[in-house]
C-alpha positions in Angstrom: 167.9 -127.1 -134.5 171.3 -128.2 -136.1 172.9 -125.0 -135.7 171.5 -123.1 -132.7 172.7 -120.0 -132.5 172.0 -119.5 -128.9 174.0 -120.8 -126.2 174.8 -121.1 -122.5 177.0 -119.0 -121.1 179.5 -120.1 -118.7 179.4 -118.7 -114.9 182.5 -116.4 -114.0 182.3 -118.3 -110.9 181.3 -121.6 -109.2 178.3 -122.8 -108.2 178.7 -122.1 -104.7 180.6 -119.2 -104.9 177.9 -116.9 -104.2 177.0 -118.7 -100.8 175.0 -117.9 -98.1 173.8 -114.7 -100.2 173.1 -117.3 -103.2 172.9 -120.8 -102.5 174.4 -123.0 -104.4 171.4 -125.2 -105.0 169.3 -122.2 -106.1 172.5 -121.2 -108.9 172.3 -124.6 -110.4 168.3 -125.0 -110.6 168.4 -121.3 -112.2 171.2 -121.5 -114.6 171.0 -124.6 -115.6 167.6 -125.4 -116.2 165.4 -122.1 -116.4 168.0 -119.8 -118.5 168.4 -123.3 -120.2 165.1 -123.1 -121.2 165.2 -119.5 -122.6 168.4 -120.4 -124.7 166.0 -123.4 -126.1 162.9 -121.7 -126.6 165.0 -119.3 -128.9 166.6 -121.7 -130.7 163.3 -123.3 -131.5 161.1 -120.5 -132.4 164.4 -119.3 -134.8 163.4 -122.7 -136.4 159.5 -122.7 -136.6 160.0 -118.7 -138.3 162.9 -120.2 -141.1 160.6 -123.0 -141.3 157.3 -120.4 -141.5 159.4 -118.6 -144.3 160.1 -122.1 -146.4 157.2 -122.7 -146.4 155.2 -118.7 -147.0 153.5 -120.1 -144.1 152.8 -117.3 -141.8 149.4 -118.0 -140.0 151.2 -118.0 -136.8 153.4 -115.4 -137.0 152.0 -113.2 -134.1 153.0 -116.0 -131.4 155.9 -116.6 -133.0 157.5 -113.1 -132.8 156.3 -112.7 -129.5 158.1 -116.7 -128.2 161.2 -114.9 -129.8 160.9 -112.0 -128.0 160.1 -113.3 -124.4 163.1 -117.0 -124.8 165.7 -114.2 -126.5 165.1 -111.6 -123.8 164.9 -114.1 -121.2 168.4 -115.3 -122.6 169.8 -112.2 -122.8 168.9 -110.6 -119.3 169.7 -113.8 -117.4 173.3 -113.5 -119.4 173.8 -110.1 -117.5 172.2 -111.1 -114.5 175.1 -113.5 -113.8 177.2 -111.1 -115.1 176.2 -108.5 -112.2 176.8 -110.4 -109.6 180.4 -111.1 -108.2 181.8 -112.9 -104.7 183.8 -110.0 -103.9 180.5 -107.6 -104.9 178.7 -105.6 -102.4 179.9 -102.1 -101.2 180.2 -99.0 -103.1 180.4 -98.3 -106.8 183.7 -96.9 -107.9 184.5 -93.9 -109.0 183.7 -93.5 -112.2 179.9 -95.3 -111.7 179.4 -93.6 -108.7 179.6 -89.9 -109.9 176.9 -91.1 -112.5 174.9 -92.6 -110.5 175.2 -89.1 -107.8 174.6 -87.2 -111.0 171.6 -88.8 -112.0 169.6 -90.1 -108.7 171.4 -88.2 -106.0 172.8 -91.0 -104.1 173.9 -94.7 -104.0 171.3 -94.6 -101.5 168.4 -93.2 -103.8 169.1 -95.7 -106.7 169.0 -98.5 -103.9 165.7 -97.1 -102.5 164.3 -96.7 -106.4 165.3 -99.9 -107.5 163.9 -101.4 -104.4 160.8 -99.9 -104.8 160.4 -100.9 -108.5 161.1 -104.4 -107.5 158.8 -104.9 -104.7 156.7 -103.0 -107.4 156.7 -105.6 -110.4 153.2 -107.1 -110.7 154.0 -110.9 -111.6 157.4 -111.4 -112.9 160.0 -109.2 -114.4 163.5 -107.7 -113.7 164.8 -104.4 -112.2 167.9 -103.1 -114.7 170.4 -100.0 -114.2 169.9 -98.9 -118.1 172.5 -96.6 -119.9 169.9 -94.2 -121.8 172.3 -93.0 -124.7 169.6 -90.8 -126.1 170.1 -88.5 -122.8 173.3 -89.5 -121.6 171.8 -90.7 -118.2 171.4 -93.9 -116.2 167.7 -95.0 -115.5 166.4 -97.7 -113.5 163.6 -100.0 -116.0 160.9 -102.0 -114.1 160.7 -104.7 -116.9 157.5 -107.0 -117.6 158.1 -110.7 -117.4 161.6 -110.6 -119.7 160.2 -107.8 -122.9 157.7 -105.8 -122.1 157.9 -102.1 -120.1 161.5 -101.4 -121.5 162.5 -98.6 -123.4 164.1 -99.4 -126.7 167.7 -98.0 -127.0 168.5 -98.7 -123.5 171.3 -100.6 -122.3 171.3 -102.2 -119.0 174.3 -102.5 -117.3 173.1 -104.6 -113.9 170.0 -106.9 -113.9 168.1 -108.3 -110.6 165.7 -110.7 -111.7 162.2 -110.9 -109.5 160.6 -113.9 -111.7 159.6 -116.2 -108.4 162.4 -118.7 -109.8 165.2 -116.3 -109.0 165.3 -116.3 -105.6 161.7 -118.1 -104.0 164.0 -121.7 -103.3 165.8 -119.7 -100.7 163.8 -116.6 -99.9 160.1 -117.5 -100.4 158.2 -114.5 -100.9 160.4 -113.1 -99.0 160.9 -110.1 -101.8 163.1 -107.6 -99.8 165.6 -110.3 -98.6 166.3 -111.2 -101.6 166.8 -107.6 -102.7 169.2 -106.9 -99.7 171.2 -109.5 -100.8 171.3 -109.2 -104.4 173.4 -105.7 -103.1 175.4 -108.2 -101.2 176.6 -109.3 -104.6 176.0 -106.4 -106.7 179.4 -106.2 -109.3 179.8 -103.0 -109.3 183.4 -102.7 -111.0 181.8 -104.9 -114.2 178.8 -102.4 -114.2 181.7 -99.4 -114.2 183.3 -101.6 -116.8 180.0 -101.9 -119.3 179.5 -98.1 -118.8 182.4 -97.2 -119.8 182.0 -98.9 -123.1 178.7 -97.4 -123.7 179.7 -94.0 -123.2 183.2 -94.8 -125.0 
């Protein structure tokens, strides 16, 4: 596609940055070749539906809307997912985060224990999320189905913990709740604060 709207983000930090918690071998297969892949399956299917519409050719339109939907939310949840973790991450949400979260599950703890849960949950792959729920002004944890499916339109998730196999099987094999102890290793909770903050406003 000549003009592919879709691109790559950059990493706000190295590639072995997030090490031991993230290896650095296991942030360069993941970024640059899986969310690679979502940023080019978007592109592509953007250019098979223009190419559909030239041509009032729409016999395959069911599989196309539903590529665009699994490559564009693959792109876009893997964008926040690097986005929510930092090197300096791990600890306690500030203030402002963690009165919502107290509000709205109790505890730090009980969001943990519920986002655990839903992870460990997940029947083949899929994502956790920390979701801003405008319509009633609360935070709510999604279990999400492979990238698309399970979520709750209107949403907006402000951390992401990816449990497709890809995301963490390299260094934790099925080890599921490894993985999820150390994704809290890493959690960035001040840039979770920060996208709150916007969607409340």
């Amino acid at each position: 596609m000549a003009n592919s709207p879709y691109t790559l983000p950059s990493l706000p930090y190295g590639l072995a940055d997030l090490a031991p918690a993230y290896s650095e071998e296991l942030l360069e297969l993941h970024y640059s070749k899986h969310h690679q892949a979502y940023v080019n399956g978007a592109n592509a299917t953007l250019q098979k539906l223009a190419d559909a519409r030239a041509d009032n050719a729409y016999e395959h339109i069911n599989g196309l809307q539903k590529n665009l939907a699994f490559h564009l939310s693959g792109h876009v949840l893997h964008s926040l997912f690097w986005q929510s973790m930092t090197a300096q991450g791990g600890g306690e949400p500030s203030a402002v985060l963690q009165a919502q979260i107290k509000a709205d599950f109790g505890s730090v703890d009980d969001l943990r224990n519920q986002v655990a849960a839903a992870a460990k949950g997940l029947q083949g792959s899929g994502w956790v999320c920390l979701s801003w729920d405008g319509l009633s002004e609360k935070l709510i944890v999604q279990q999400i189905q492979d990238h698309q499916s399970n979520a709750a339109h209107g949403a907006q998730s402000i951390l992401a913990l990816d449990m497709w196999e890809h995301a963490y099987y390299l260094q934790y094999q099925n080890a599921k709740a490894k993985w999820i102890e150390a994704y809290w290793d890493l959690a960035d909770w001040a840039g979770a604060e920060d996208r709150l903050k916007l969607l409340k406003g």
